[in-house]
C-alpha positions as CSV (number, residue, x, y, z in Angstrom):
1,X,141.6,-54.6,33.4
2,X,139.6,-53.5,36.5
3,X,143.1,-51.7,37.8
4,X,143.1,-50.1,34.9
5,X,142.6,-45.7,35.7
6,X,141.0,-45.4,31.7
7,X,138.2,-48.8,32.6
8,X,137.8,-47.0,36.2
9,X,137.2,-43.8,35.2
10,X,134.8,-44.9,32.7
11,X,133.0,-47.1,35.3
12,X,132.7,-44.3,37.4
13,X,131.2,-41.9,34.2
14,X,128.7,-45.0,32.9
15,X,127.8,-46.4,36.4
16,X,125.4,-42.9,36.8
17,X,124.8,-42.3,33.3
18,X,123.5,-45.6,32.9
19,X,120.9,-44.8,36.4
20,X,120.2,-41.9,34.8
21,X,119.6,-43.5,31.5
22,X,116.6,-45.9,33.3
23,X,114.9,-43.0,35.3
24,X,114.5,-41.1,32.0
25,X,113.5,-44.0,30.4
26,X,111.4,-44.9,32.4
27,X,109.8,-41.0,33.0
28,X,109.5,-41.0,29.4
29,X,108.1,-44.9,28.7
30,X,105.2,-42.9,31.8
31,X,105.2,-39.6,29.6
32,X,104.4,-41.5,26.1
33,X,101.8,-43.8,27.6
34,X,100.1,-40.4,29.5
35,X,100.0,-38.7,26.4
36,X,99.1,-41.9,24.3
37,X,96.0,-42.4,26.8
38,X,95.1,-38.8,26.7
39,X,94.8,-38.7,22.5
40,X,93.1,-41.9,23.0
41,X,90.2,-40.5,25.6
42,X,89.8,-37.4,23.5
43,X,88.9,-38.9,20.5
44,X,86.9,-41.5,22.3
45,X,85.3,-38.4,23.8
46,X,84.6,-36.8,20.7
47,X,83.0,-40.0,19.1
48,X,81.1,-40.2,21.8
49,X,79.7,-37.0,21.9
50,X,78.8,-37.3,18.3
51,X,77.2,-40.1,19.0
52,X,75.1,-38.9,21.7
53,X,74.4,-35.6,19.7
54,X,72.5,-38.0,17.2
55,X,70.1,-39.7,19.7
56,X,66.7,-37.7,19.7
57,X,63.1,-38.3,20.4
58,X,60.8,-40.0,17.7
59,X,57.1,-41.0,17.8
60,X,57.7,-40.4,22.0
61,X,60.6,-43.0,21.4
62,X,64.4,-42.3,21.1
63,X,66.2,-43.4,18.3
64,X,69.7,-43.1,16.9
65,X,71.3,-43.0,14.1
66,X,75.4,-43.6,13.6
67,X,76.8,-40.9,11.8
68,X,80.2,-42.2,10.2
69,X,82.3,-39.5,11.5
70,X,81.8,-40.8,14.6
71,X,83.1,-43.9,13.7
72,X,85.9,-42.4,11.0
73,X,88.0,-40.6,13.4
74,X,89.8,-43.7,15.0
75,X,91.1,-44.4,11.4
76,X,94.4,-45.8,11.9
77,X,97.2,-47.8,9.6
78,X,97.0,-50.2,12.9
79,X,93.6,-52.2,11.8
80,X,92.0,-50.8,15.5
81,X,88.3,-52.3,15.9
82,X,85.9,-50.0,17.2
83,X,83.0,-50.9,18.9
84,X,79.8,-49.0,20.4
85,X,76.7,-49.4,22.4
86,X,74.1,-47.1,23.1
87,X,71.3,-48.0,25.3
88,X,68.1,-46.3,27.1
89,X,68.3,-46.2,31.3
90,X,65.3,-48.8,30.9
91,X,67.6,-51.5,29.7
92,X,66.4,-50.8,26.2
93,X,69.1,-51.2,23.2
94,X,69.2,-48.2,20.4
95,X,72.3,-49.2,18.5
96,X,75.1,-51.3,18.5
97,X,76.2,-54.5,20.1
98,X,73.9,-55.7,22.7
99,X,77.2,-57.9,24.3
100,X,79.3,-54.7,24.6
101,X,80.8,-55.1,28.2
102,X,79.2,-52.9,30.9
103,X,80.7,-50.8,34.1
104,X,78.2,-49.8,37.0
105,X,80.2,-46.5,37.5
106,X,79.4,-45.6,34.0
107,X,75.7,-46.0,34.7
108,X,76.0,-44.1,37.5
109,X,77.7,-41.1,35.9
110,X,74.2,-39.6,35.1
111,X,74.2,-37.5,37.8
112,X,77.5,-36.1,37.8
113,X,77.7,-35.4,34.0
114,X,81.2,-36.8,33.5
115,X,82.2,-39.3,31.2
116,X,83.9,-42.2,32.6
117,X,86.8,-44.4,31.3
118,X,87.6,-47.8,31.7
119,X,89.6,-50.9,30.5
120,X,87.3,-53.9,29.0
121,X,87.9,-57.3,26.8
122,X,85.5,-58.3,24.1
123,X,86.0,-60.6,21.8
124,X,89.5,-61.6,23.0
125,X,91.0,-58.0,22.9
126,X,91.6,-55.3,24.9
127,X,89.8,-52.4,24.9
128,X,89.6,-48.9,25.9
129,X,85.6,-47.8,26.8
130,X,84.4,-44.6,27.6
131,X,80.9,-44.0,28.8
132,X,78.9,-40.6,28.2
133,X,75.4,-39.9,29.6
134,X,72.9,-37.6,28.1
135,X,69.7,-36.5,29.5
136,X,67.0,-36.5,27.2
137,X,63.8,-34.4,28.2
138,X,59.7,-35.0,27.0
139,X,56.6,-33.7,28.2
140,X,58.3,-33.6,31.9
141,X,60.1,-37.0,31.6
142,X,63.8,-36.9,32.0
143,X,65.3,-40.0,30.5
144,X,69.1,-41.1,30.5
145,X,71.3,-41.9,27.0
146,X,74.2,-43.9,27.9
147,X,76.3,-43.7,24.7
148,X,79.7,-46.3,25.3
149,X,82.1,-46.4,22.5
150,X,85.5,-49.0,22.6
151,X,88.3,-49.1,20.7
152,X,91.1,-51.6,20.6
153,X,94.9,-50.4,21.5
154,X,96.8,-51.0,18.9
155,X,97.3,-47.1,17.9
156,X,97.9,-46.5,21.1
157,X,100.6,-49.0,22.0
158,X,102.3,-47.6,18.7
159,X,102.4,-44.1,19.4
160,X,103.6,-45.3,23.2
161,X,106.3,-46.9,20.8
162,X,106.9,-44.1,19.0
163,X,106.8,-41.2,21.3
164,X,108.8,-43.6,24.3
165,X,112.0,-44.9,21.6
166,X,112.8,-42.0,19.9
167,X,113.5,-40.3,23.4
168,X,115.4,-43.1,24.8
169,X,117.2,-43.9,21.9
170,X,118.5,-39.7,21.4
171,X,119.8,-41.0,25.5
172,X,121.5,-43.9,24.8
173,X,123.2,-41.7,21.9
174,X,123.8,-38.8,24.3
175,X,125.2,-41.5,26.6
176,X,127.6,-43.2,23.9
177,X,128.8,-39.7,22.7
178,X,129.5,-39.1,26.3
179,X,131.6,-42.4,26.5
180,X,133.5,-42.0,23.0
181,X,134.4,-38.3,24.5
182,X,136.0,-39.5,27.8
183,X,137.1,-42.1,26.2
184,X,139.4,-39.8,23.5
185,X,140.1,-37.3,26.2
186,X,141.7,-39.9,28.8
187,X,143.7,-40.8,25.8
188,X,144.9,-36.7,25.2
189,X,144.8,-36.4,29.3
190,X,147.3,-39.2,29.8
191,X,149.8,-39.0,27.6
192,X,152.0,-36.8,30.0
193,X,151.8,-39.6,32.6
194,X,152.3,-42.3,29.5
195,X,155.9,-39.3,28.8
196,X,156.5,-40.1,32.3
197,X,156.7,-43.7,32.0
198,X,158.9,-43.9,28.7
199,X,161.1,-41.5,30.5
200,X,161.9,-44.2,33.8
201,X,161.9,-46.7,31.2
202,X,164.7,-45.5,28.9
203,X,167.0,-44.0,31.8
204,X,170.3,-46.0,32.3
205,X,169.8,-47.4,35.9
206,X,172.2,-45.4,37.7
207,X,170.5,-42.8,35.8
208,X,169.4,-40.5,39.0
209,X,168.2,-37.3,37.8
210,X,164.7,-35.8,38.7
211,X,161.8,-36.4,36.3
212,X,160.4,-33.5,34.6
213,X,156.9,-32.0,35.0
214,X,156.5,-29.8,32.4
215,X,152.7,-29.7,31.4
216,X,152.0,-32.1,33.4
217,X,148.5,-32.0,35.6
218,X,148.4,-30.5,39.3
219,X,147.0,-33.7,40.4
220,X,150.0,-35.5,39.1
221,X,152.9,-33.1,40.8
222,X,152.8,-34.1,44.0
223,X,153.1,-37.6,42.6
224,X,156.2,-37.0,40.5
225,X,157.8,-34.7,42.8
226,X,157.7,-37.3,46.2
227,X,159.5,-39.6,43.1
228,X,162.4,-36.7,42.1
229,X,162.1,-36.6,46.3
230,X,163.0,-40.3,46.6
231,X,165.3,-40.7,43.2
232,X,167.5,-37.3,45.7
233,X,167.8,-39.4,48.5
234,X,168.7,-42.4,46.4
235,X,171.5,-40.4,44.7
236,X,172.8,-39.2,48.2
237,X,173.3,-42.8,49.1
238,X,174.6,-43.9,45.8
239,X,177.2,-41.1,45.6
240,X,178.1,-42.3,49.6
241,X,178.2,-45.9,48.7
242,X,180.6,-44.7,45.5
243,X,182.4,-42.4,48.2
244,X,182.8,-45.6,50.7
245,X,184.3,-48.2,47.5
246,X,186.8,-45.3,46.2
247,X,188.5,-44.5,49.7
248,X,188.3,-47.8,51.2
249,X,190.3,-48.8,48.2
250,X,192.9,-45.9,48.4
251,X,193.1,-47.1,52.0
252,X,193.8,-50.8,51.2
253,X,195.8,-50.1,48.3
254,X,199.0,-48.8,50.3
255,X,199.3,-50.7,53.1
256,X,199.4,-53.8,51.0
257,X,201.6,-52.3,48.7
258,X,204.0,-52.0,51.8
259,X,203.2,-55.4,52.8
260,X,204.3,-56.7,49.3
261,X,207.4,-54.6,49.2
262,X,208.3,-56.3,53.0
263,X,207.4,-59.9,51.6
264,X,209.3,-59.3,48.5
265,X,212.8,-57.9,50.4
266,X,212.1,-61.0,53.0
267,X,212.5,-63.5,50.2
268,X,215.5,-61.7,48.7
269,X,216.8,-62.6,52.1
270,X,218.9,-66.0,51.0
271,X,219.4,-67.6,55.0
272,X,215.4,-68.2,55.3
273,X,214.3,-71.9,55.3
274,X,212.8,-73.5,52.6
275,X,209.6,-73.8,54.0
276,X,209.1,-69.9,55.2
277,X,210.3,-69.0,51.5
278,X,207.1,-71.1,50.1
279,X,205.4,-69.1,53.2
280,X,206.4,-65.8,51.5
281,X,205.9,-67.1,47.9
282,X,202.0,-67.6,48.4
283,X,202.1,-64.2,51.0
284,X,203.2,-62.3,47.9
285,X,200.9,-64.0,45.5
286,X,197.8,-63.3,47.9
287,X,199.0,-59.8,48.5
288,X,199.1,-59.0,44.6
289,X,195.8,-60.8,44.1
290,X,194.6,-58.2,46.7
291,X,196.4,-55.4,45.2
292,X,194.7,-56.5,41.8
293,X,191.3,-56.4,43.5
294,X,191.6,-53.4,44.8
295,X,192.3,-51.6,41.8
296,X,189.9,-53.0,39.9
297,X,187.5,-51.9,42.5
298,X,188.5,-48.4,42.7
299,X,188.2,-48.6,38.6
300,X,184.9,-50.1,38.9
301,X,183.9,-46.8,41.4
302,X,185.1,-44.5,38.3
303,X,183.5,-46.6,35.9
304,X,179.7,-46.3,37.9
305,X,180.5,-42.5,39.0
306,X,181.3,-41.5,35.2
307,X,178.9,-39.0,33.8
308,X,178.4,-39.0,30.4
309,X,177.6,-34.7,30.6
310,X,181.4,-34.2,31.6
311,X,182.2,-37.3,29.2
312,X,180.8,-35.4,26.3
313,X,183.2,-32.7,26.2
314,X,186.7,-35.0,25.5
315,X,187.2,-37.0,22.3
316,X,189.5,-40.2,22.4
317,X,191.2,-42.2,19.5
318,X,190.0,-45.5,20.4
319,X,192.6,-47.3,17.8
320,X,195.6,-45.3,19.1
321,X,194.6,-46.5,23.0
322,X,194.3,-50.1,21.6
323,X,197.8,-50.0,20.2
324,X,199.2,-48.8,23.5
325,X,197.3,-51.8,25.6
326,X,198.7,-54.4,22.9
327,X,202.2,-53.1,23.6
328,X,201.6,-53.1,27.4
329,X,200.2,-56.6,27.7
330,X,202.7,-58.1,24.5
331,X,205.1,-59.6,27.1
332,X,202.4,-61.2,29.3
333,X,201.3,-62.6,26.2
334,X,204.6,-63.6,25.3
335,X,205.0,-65.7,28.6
336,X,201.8,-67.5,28.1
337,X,203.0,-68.4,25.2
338,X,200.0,-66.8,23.2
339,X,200.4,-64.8,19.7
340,X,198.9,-61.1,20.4
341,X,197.8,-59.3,17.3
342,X,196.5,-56.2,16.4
343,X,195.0,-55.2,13.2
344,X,194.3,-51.1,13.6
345,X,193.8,-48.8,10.7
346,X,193.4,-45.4,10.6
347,X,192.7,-42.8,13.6
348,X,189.1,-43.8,14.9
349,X,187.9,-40.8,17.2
350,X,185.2,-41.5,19.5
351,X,183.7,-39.0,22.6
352,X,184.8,-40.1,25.7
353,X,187.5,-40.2,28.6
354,X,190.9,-41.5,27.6
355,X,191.7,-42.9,30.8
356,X,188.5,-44.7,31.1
357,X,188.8,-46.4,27.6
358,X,192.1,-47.7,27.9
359,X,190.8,-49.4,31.3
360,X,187.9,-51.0,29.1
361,X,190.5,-52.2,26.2
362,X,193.0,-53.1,28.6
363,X,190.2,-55.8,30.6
364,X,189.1,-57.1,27.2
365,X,192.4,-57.7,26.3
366,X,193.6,-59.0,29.5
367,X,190.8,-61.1,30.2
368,X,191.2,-62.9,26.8
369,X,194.9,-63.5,27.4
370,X,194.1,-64.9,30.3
371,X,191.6,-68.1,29.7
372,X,193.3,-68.4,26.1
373,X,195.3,-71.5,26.4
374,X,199.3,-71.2,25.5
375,X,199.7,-71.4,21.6
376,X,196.6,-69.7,21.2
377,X,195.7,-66.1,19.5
378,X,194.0,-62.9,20.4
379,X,193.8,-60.2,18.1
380,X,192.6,-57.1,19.0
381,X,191.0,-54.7,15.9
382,X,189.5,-51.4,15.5
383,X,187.3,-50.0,12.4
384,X,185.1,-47.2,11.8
385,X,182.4,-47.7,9.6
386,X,180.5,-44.6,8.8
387,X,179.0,-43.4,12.0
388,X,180.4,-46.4,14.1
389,X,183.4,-47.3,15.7
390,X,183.6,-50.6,17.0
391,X,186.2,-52.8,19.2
392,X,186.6,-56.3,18.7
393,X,188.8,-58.4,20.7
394,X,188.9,-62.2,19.1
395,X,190.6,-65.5,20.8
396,X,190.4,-69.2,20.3
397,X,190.3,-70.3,23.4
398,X,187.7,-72.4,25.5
399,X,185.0,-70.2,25.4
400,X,182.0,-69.4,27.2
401,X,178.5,-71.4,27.3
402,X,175.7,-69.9,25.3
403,X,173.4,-70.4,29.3
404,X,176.4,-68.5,31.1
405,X,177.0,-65.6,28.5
406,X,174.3,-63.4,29.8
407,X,176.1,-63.5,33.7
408,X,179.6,-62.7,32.5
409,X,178.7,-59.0,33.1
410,X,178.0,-59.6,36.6
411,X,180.7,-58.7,39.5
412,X,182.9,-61.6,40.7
413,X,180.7,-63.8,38.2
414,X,183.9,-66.4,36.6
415,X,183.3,-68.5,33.0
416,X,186.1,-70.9,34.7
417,X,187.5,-71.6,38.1
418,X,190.9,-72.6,36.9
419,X,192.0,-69.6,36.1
420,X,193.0,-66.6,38.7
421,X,191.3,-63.5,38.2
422,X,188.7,-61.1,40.1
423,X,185.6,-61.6,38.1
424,X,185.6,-57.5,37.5
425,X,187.2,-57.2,34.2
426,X,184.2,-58.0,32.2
427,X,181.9,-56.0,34.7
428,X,184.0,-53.1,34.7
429,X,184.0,-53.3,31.1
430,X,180.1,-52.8,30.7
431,X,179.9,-49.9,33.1
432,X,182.6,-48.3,31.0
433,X,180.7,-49.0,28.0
434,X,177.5,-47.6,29.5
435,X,178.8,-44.7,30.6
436,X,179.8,-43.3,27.1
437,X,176.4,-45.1,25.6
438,X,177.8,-47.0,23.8
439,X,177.0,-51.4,23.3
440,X,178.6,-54.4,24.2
441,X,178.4,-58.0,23.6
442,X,179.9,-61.1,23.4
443,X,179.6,-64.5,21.1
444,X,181.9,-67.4,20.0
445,X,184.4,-66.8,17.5
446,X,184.0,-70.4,15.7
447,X,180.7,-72.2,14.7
448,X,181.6,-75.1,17.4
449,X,181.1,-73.0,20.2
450,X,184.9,-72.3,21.3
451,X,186.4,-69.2,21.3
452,X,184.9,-65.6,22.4
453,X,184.4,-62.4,20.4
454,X,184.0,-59.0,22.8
455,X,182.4,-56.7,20.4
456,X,182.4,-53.2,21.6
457,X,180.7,-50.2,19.4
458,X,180.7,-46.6,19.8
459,X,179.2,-43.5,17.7
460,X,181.8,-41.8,16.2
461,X,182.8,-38.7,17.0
């Protein structure tokens, strides 16, 4: 997965929205608690202040009393304690809890006439103190009212809570949203490039035309353009290799022909000796054997060079070019010794080259008279069944192994060594197939295993 573009490109979009998703968080976790503390000291302020606007002078003493406002404005669903002290610069107690944890800088604060704030524990919990001065003036005295009022933190770790997770959680949506988004548009973005791949997957191989870039992105052109670059250059040398097979088989084809004409009118020659006429015997079988190659190779080169474009504009009747190639090959089969059958019915037009097909029925054919054994059969049948046309040539003769089936196809690949032949028939037969898109395949004619079945269908025309 990590060479996947989609999980990449998605790394590359959470990676920083992720970073970004912490330093918000984080500024906003520091935001709530700010704003948390500032509520907190305000209304500690206020109680405070309260507090200290109830202490007055009695009988030359000072004495307090509570109001319950003071106390009533931490009210909270959170069960906060609150707890106070006030106390006389003399050391002298006025109200409240006489343990109520102290700060030196509080007691200093008289002069400056700011209250101070401070974190504290009583009774096991945290607490959150402020201390606020007053002066209190009599007959020329000046004495100093320090009024310190706690409160627990439970409200304010639940409005931290509050204001902090209802920010990050709006990010972590923002961020998800962000993700299903790319997400769905990779999926939109790519499906040119996905066209592109369906496209090189479906071509025939020796399918060599440039890929198409209609609405495809400008960041993908000069990608599929060096590939309609290379897939040229790769048709140049296909077309010269197809160039190279054609005339080098033109070229061999005469001179042997003239070399089997001159062995043939040598052996006609009556005075030779015994051994050179055995000499001349296997001459002229190797010569024909070469002859035989070569055609088939120059048929193979037409076979690989056919386009199906130019193939598209002929029609064929594949059952009338069958009959011809059983009458052609009826006295080969004849010498073999092997019944040749043919069980045609009606016209069965197909779209393709003529030539072409009778070169594909005339392989099958031969190639099945060929490794059928004398007193065997091969019937050769055409039918059309709705929009299908399809070629079966049947023998019973040894057959082909199930493991060796899917190599028959190959050039020069043999089933059996005992038998002369080039190894092209079969090969030029797919090719032929191919080029008028059309399927082949092969199986065994009985349930033992023995005997072949070359099944050839077509689309109709």
């Amino acid at each position: 997965m990590t060479n996947s573009l989609r999980v990449r490109l998605l790394w590359w979009l959470l990676v920083p929205l992720a970073l970004y998703v912490f330093v918000s968080g984080k500024a906003a976790y520091d935001n709530a608690r700010h704003t948390a503390d500032l509520l907190q000291e305000n209304t500690l302020l206020a109680s405070a202040r309260m507090i200290a606007g109830e202490v007055e002078w009695s009988d030359g003493m000072l004495r307090v009393d509570i109001p319950p406002a003071a106390l009533e404005v931490f009210a909270s669903p959170h069960g906060d304690q609150v707890y106070y002290n006030v106390s006389v610069d003399d050391g002298r107690l006025l109200a409240g809890l006489p343990d109520f944890p102290s700060n030196r800088a509080a007691a200093e604060a008289a002069t400056h006439d700011t209250p101070i704030y401070y974190d504290a524990a009583l009774h096991g919990a945290s607490i959150r103190v402020i201390g606020y001065v007053r002066r209190m003036y009599d007959n020329g005295s000046i004495r100093h009212v320090l009024v310190s009022v706690g409160k627990t933190q439970a409200s304010r770790d639940a409005m931290v809570r509050q204001l902090w997770r209802g920010q990050l959680v709006r990010q972590i949506e923002i961020v998800l949203l962000a993700v299903a988004l790319a997400c769905i548009g990779l999926t939109f973005e790519l499906r040119p490039l996905l066209k592109i791949k369906d496209e090189v997957m479906d071509r025939d191989p020796m399918q060599l035309e440039p890929l198409r870039v209609e609405r495809l992105h400008a960041e993908l052109r000069p990608i599929v353009d060096a590939i309609n670059q290379c897939i040229a250059r790769l048709g140049v040398q296909v077309a010269a290799q197809r160039r190279f097979i054609a005339d080098a088989a033109h070229q061999l084809r005469t001179p042997l022909t003239v070399l089997e004409t001159q062995v043939q009118y040598a052996r006609q020659h009556r005075a030779l000796e015994p051994s050179l006429t055995e000499a001349l015997a296997a001459m002229q079988r190797s010569t024909r054997s070469m002859v035989g190659l070569t055609n088939k190779l120059l048929l193979l080169a037409q076979a690989e060079a056919a386009d199906y474009t130019q193939l598209a504009t002929q029609k064929a009747d594949l059952s009338g070019i069958a009959k011809e190639v059983v009458e052609d090959l009826a006295l080969v089969a004849e010498k073999r010794g092997i019944d040749l059958g043919a069980e045609l019915g009606d016209a069965a037009w197909i779209i393709g080259h003529e030539g072409l097909l009778a070169a594909l029925v005339f392989n099958v054919t031969e190639n099945a008279v060929r490794y059928t054994q004398s007193g065997g059969h091969v019937t050769v049948a055409v039918a059309q069944d709705g929009e299908r046309v399809t070629l079966a040539v049947t023998d019973d003769g040894p057959g082909i192994p199930a493991e060796a089936r899917s190599r028959v196809f190959e050039p020069f690949y043999r089933a059996s060594a005992d038998t002369e032949g080039t190894g092209l028939g079969l090969a030029i037969a797919r090719e032929i197939v191919q080029a008028h898109r059309g399927e082949i395949a092969i199986s065994a004619s009985d349930p033992s295993g023995r005997g072949l079945v070359v099944a050839v269908r077509f689309a109709a025309a």
